[in-house]
GURO-262236 format. One record per atom (N, C-alpha, C, CB): residue in one letter; x, y, z; atom name. Coordinates in Angstrom, 2 decimals. Glycine has a CB too. Layout:
! residues N
a_X_Y_Z_CA
...
! end
This chain:
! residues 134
x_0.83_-1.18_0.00_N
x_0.00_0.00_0.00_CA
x_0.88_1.24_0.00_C
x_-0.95_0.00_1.21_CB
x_0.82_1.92_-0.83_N
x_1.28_3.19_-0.89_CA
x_0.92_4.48_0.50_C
x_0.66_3.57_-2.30_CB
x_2.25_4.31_0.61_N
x_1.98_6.24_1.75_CA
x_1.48_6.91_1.21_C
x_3.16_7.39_2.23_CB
x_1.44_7.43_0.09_N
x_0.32_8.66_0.13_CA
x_-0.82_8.16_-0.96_C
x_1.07_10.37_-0.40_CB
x_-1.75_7.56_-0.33_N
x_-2.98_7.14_-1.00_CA
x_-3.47_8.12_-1.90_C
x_-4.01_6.84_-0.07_CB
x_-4.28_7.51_-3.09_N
x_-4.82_8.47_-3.92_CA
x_-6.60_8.54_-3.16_C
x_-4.63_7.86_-5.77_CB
x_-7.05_9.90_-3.38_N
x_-8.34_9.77_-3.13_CA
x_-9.26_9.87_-4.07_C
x_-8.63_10.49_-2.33_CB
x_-10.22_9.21_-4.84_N
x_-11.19_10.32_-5.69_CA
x_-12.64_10.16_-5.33_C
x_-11.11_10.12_-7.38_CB
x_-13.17_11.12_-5.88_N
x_-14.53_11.52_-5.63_CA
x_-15.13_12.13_-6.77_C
x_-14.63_12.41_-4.52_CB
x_-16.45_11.34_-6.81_N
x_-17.38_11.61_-8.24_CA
x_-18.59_12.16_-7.53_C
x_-17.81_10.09_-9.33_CB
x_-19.12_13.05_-8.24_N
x_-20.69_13.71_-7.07_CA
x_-21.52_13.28_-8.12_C
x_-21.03_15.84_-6.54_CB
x_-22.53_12.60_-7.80_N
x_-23.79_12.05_-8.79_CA
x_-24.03_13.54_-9.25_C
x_-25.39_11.12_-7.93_CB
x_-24.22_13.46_-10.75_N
x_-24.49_14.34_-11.52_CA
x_-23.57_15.41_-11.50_C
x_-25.64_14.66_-11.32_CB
x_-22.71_15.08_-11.48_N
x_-21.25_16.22_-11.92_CA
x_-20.36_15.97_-12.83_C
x_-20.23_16.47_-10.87_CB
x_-20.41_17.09_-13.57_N
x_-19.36_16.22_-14.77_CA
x_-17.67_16.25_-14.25_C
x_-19.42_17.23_-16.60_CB
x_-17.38_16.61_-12.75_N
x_-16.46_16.46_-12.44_CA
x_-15.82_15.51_-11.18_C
x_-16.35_17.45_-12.50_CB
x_-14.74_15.14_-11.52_N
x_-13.82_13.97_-10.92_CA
x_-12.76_14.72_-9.77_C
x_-12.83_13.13_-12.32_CB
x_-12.72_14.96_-8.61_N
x_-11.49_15.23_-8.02_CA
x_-10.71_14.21_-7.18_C
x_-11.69_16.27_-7.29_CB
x_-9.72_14.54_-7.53_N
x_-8.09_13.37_-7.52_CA
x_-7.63_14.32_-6.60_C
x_-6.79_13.06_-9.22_CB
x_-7.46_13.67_-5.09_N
x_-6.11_14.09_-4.69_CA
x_-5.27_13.08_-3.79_C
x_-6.25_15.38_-3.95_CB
x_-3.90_13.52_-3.99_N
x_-3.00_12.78_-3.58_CA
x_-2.02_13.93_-3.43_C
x_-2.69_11.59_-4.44_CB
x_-1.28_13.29_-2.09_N
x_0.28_13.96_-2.06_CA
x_1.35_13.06_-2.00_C
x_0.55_14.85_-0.84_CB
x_2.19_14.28_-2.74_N
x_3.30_13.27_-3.47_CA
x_4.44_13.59_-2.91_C
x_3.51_13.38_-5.07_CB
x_5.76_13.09_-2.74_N
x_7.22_13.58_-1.39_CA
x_7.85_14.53_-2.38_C
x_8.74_12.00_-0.71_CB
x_7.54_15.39_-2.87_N
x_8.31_16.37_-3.91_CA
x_7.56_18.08_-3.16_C
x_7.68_15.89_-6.09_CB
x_8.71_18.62_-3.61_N
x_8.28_20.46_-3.81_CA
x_7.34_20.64_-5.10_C
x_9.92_21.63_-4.19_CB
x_6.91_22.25_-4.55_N
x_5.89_22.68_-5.28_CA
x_6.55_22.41_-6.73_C
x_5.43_24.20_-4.90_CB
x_8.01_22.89_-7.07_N
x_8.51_23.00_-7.98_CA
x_8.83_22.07_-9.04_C
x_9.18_23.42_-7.65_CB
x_8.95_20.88_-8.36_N
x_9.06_19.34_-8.74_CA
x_8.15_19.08_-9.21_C
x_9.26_18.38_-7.86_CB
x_6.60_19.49_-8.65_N
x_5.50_19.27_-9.04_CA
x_4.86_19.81_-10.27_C
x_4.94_19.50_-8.18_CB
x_5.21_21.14_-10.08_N
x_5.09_22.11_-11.18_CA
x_5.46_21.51_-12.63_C
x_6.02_23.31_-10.86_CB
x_7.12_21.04_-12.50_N
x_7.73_21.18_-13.44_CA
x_7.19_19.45_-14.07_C
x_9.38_21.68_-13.07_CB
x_6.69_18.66_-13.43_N
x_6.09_17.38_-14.25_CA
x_5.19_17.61_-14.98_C
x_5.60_16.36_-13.57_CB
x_4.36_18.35_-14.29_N
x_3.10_18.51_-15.28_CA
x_3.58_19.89_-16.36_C
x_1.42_18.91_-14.19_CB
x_4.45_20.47_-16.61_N
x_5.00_21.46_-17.43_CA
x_6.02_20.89_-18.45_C
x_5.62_22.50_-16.57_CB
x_6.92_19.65_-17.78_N
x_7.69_19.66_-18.87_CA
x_7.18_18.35_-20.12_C
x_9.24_19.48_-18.21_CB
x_7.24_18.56_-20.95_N
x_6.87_17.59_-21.90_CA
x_7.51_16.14_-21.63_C
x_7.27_18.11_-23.25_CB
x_8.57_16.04_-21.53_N
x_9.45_14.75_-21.60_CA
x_8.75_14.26_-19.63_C
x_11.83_15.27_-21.92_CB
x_8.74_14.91_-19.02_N
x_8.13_14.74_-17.69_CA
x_7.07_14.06_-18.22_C
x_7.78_16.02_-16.78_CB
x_6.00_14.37_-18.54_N
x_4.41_14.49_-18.61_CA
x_4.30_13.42_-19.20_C
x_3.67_15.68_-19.34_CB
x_5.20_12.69_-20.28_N
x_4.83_11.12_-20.88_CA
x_5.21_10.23_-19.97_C
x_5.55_10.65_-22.25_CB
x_5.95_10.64_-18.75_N
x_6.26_9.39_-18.55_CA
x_5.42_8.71_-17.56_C
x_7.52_9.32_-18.23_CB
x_4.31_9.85_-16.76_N
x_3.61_9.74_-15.46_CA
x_1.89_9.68_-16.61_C
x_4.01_11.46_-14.01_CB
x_2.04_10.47_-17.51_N
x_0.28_10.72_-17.49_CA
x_-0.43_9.37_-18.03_C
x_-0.27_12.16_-18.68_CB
x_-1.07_9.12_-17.62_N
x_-2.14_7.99_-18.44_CA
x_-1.75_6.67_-17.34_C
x_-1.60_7.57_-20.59_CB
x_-2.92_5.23_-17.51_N
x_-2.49_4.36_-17.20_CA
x_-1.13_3.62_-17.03_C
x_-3.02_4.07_-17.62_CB
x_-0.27_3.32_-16.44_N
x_0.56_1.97_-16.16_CA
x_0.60_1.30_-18.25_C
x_-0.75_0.56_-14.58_CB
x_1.55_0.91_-18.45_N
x_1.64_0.17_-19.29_CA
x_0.89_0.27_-20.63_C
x_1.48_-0.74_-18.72_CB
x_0.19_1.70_-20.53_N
x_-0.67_2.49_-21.96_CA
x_0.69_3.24_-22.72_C
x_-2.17_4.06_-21.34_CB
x_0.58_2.93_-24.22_N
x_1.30_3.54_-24.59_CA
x_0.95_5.08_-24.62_C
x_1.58_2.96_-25.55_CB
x_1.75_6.58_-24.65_N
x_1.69_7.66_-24.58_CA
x_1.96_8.54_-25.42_C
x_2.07_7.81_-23.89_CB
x_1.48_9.41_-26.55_N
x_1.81_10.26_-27.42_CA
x_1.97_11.76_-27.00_C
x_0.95_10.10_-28.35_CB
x_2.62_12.25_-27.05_N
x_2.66_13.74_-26.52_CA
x_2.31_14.46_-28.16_C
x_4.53_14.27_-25.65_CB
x_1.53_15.16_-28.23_N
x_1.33_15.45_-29.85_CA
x_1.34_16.96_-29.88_C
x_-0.22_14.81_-30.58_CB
x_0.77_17.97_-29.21_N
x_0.95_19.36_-28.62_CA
x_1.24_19.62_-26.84_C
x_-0.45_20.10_-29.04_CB
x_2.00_20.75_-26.45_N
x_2.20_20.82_-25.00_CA
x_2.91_22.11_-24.61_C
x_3.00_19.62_-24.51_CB
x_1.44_23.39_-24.66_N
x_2.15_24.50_-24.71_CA
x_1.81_24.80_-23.11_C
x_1.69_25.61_-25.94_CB
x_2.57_24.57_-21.89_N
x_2.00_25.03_-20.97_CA
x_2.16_26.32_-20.17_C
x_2.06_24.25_-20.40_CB
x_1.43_27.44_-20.88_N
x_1.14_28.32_-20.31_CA
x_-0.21_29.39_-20.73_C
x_2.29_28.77_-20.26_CB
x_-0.54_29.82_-20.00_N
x_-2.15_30.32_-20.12_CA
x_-2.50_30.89_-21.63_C
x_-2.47_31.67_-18.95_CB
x_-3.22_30.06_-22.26_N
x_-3.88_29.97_-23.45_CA
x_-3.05_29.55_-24.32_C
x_-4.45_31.06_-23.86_CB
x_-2.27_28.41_-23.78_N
x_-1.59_27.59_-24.42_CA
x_-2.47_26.18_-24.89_C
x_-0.41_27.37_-23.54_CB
x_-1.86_25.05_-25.59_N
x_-2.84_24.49_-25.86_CA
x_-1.55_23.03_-25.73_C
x_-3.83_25.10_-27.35_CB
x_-2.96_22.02_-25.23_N
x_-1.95_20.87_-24.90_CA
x_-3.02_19.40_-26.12_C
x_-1.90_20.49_-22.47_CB
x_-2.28_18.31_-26.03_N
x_-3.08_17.00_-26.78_CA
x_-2.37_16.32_-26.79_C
x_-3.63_16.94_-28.07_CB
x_-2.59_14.63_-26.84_N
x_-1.94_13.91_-26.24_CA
x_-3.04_12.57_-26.24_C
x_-1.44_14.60_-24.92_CB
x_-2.09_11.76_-26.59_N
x_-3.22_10.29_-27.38_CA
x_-2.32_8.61_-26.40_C
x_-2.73_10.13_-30.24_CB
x_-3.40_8.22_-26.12_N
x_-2.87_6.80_-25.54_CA
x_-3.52_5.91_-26.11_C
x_-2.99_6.51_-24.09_CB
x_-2.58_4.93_-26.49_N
x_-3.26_3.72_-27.22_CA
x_-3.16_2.48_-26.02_C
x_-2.32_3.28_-28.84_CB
x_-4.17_1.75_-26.36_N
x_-4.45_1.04_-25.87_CA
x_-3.59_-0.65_-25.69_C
x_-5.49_1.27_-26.32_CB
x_-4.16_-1.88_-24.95_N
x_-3.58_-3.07_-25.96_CA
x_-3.98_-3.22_-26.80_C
x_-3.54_-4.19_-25.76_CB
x_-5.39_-2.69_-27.02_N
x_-6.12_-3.59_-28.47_CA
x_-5.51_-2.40_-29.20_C
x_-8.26_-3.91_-28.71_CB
x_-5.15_-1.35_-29.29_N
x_-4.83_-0.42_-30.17_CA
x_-5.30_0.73_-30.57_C
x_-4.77_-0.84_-30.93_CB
x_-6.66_1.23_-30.10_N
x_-7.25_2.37_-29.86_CA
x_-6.58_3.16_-29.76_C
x_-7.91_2.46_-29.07_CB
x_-6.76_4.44_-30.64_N
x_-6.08_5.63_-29.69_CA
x_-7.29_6.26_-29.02_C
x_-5.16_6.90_-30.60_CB
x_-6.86_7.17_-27.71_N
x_-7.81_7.92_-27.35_CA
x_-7.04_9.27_-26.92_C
x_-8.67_7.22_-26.29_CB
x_-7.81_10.34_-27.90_N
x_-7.22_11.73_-28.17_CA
x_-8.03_12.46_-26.54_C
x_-7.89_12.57_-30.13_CB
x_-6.91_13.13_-25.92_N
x_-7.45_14.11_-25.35_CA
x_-6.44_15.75_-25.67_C
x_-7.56_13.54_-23.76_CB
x_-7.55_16.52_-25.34_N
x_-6.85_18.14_-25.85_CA
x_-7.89_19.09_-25.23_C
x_-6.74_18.49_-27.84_CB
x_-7.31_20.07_-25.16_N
x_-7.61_20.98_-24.35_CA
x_-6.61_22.56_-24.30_C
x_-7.60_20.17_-23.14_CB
x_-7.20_23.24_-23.37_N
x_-5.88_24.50_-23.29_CA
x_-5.63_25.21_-21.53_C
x_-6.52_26.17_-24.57_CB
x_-4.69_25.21_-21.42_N
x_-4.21_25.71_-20.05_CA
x_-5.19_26.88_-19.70_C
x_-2.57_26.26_-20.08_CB
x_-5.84_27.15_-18.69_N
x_-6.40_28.25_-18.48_CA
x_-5.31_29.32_-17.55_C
x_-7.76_27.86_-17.82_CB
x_-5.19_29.14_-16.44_N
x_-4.23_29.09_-15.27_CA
x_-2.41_28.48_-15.14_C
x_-5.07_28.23_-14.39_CB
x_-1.45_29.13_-15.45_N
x_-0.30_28.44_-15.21_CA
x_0.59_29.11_-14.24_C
x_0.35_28.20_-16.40_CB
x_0.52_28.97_-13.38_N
x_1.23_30.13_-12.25_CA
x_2.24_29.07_-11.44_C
x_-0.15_31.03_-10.93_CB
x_3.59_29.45_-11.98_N
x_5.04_28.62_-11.37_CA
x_4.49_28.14_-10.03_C
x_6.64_29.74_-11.08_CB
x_4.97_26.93_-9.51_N
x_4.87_26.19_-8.74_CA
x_3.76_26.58_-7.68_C
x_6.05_25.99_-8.37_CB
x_2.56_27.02_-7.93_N
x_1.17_27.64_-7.26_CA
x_0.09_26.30_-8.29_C
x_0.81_29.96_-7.80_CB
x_-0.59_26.80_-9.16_N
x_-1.89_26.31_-9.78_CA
x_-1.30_26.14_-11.48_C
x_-3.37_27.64_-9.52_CB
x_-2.24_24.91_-11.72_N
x_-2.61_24.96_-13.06_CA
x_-3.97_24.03_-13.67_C
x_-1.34_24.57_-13.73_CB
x_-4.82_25.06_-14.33_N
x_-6.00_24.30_-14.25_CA
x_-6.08_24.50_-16.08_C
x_-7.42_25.02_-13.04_CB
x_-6.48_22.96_-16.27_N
x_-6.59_22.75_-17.44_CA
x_-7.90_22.06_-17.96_C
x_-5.54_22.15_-17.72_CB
x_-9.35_22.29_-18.17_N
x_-9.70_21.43_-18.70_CA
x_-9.61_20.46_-19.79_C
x_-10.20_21.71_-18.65_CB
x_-9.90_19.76_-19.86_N
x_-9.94_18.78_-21.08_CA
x_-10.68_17.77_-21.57_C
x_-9.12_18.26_-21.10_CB
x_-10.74_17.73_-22.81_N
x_-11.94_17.20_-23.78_CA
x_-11.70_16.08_-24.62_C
x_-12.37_18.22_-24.74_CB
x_-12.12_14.80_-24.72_N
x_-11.87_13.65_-25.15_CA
x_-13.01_13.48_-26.64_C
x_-12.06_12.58_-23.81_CB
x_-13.21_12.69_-27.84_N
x_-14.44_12.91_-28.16_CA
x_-15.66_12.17_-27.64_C
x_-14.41_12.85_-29.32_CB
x_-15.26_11.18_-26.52_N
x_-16.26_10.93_-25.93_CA
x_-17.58_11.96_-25.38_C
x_-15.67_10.38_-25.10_CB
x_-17.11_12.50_-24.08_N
x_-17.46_14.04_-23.35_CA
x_-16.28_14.49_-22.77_C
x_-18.63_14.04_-22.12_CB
x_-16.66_15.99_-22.31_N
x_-15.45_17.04_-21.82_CA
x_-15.07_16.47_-20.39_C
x_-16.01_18.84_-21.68_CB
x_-14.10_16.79_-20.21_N
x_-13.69_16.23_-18.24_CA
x_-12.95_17.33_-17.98_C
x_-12.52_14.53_-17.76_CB
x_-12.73_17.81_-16.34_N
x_-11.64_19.26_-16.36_CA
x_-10.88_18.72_-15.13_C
x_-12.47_21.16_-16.05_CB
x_-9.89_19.15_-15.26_N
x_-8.98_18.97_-14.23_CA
x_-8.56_20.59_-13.47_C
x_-7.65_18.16_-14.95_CB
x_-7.99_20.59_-12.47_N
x_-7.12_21.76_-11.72_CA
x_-6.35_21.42_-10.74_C
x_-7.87_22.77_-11.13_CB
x_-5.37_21.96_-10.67_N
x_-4.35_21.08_-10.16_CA
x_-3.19_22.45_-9.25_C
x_-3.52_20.03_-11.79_CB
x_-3.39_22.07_-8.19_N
x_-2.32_23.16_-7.02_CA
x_-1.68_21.95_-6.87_C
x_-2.98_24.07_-5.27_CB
x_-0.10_22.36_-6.87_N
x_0.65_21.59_-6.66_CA
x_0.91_21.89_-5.09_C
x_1.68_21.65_-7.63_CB
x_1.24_20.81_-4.13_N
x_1.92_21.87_-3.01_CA
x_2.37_20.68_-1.82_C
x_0.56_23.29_-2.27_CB
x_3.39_21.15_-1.45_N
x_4.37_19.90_-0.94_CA
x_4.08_19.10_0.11_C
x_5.61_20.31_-0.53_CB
x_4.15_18.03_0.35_N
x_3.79_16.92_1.24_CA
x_4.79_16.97_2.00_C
x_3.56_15.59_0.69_CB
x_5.92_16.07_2.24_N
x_7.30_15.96_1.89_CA
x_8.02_15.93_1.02_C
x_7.64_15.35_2.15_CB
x_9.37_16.00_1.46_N
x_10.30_16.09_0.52_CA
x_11.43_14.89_1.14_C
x_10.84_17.75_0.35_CB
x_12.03_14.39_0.21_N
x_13.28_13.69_0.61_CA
x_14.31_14.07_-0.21_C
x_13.19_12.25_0.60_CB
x_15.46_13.66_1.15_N
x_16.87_14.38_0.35_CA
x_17.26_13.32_-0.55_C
x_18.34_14.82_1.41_CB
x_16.68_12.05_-0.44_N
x_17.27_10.84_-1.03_CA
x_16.31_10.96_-2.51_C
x_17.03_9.27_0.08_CB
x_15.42_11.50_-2.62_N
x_14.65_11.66_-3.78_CA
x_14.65_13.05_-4.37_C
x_13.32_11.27_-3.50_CB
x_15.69_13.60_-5.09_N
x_15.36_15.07_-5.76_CA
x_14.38_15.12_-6.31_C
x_16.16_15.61_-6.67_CB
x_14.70_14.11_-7.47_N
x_13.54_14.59_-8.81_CA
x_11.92_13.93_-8.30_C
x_14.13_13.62_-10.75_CB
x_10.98_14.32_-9.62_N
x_9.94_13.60_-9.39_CA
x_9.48_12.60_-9.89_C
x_9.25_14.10_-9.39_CB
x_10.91_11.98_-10.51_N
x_10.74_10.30_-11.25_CA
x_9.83_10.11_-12.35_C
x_10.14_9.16_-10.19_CB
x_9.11_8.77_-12.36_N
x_8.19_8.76_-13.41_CA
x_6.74_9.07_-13.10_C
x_8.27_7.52_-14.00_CB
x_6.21_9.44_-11.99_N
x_5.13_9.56_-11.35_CA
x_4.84_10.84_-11.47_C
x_5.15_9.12_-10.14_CB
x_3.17_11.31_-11.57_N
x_2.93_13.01_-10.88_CA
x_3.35_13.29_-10.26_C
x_2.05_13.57_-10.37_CB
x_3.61_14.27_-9.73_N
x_3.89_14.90_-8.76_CA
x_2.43_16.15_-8.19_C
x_5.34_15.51_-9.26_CB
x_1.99_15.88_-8.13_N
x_1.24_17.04_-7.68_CA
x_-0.24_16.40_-6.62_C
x_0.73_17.97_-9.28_CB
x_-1.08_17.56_-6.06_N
x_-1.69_17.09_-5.26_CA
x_-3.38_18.27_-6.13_C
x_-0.81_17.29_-3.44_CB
x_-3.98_17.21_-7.17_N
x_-5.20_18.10_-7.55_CA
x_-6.33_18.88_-6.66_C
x_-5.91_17.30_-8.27_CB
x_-6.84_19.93_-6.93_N
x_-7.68_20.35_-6.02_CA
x_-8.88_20.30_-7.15_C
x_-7.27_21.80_-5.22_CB
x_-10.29_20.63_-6.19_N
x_-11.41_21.36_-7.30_CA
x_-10.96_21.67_-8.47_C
x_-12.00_22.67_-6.90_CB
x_-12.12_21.05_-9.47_N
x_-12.22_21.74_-10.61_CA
x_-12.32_23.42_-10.52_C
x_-13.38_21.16_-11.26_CB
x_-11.71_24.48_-11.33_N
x_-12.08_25.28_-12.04_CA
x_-13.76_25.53_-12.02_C
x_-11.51_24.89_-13.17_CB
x_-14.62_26.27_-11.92_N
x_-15.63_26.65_-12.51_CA
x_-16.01_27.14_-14.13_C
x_-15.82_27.43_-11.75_CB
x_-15.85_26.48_-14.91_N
x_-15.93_27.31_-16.17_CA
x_-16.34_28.75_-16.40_C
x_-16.69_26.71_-16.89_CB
! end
């Protein structure tokens, strides 16, 4: 079992999902996974899904997309655009699949830290809050 459990919560009749978890990294660590491209493939999506990074502009009215295929081979496109990108504080992005829309927002902000762990490896780093209000 993992130390820092993930939590989520779905509210009947909400089109929104909140995820939180804390992760042993700084705000900055956190920041910079979900910002840097080469970061962001290696944590986002399922375990063992392959990962396309296809656009990844992250900063406010920037625009991100990004496709995971499946085993059977599906891709599934999601895209969207940064609303919010404020250095190691917030970044709220919704995003839209062609299934239906889903939104995320995301304050990064530190749990612990270890000296034995700088970076933030292959995992998120961050701890999501509330959606955004559109």
């Amino acid at each position: 079992m993992s130390e820092n459990p993930t939590t989520i919560t779905a509210q009947p009749g909400s089109p929104f999902i909140e995820v939180v978890r804390d992760f042993d990294a700084t705000p900055a660590q956190l920041f910079r996974a979900y910002t840097d491209p080469e970061l962001v493939t290696r944590w986002l999506g399922p375990r063992g899904i392959e990962m396309r990074l296809i656009e990844h502009d992250a900063r406010p009215g920037g625009t991100y997309r990004y496709a995971h295929r499946d085993r059977e081979g599906d891709e599934h496109v999601f895209h969207g655009v940064f609303h919010t990108v404020t250095p190691d504080e917030r970044i709220t992005r919704p995003s839209s699949t062609t299934a239906r829309p889903m939104s995320s927002a995301s304050t990064p902000r530190r749990s612990r830290t270890s000296a034995d762990a700088p970076g933030c490896g292959p995992v998120p780093c961050s701890r999501p809050s509330r959606p955004a209000t559109p």
